[in-house]
N, C-alpha and C positions, 0 to 999 in steps of 0.2 A: 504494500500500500504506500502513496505515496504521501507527503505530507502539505498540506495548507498550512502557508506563510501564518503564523499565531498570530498576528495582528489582524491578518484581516478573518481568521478563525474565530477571532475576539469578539467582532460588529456583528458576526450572524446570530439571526432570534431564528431559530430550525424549531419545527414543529414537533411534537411526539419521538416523529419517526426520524429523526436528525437531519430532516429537506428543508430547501429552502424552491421557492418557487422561484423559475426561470423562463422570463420573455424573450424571444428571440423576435428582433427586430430588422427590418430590409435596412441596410446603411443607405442616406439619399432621398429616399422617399420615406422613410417614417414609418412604413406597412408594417400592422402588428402580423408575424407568421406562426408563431405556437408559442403554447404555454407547456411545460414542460417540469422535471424539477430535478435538484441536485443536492447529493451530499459532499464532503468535504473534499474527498480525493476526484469528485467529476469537476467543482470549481477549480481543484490543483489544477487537472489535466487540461481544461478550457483556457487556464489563463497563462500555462507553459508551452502548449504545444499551436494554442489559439484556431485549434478543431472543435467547434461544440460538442462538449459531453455529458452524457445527462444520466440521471439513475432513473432504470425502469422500476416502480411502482410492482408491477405486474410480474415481471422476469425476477426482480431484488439482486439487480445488475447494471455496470453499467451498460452505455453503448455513445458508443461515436454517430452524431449525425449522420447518414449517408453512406456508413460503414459498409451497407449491402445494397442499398438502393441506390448508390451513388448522387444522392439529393444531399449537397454538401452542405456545412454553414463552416465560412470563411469567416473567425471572428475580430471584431479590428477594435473593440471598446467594452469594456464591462463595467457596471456603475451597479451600487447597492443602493435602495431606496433609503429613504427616512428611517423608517421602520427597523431594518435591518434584515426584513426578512423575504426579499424578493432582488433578484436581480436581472437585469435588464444586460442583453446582448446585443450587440449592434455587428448584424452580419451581412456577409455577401453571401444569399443563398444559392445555389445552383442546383434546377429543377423542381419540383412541388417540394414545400416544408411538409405536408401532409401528410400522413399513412393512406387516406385516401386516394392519391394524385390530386389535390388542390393545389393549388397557389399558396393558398393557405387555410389553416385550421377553418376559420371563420369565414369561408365563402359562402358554405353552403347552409346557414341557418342563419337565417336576418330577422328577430324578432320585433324590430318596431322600423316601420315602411317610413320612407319620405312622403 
């Protein structure tokens, strides 16, 4: 396992299960593409190697964005909120962010219309 810098291990408020929730954001236009989450050694890895890495929930693993779908996030910025317990990725995606094939998470459900 690898280790997160104690300083910025210090800022995170991690829920329960020692996650902190992770937006991944288009660099340039702003486009929210998924919410995701991460424990200590997925932010190590995001912010040494600057490949999004996240922990599966579901799996209780990590995994690298695009590791098999080739839907990459190139990451260029990492910023922790207020709070401490969300952090925001500012990336260059390539291909759908979505397990779907969307664009993104949030194409395909619009609950309140213009």
């Amino acid at each position: 396992m690898t280790e997160l810098d104690p300083e910025i291990a210090g800022l995170l408020k991690r829920n329960a299960e020692g996650l902190v929730c992770a937006v991944a954001q288009q660099r340039g236009t702003g486009e929210v593409l998924m919410v995701a989450w991460m424990n200590d050694e997925a932010l190590h890895l995001t912010l040494t190697t600057r490949r999004a890495t996240y922990f599966s929930r579901s799996r209780g693993k990590l995994w690298v964005k695009g590791e098999t779908s080739g839907h990459t996030q190139q990451v260029h910025d990492v910023r922790l909120d207020c709070d401490g317990d969300t952090v925001l990725l500012t990336v260059d995606q390539e291909g759908a962010a979505c397990h779907t094939g969307d664009r993104t998470c949030f194409d395909a459900r619009q609950l309140l219309k213009p």
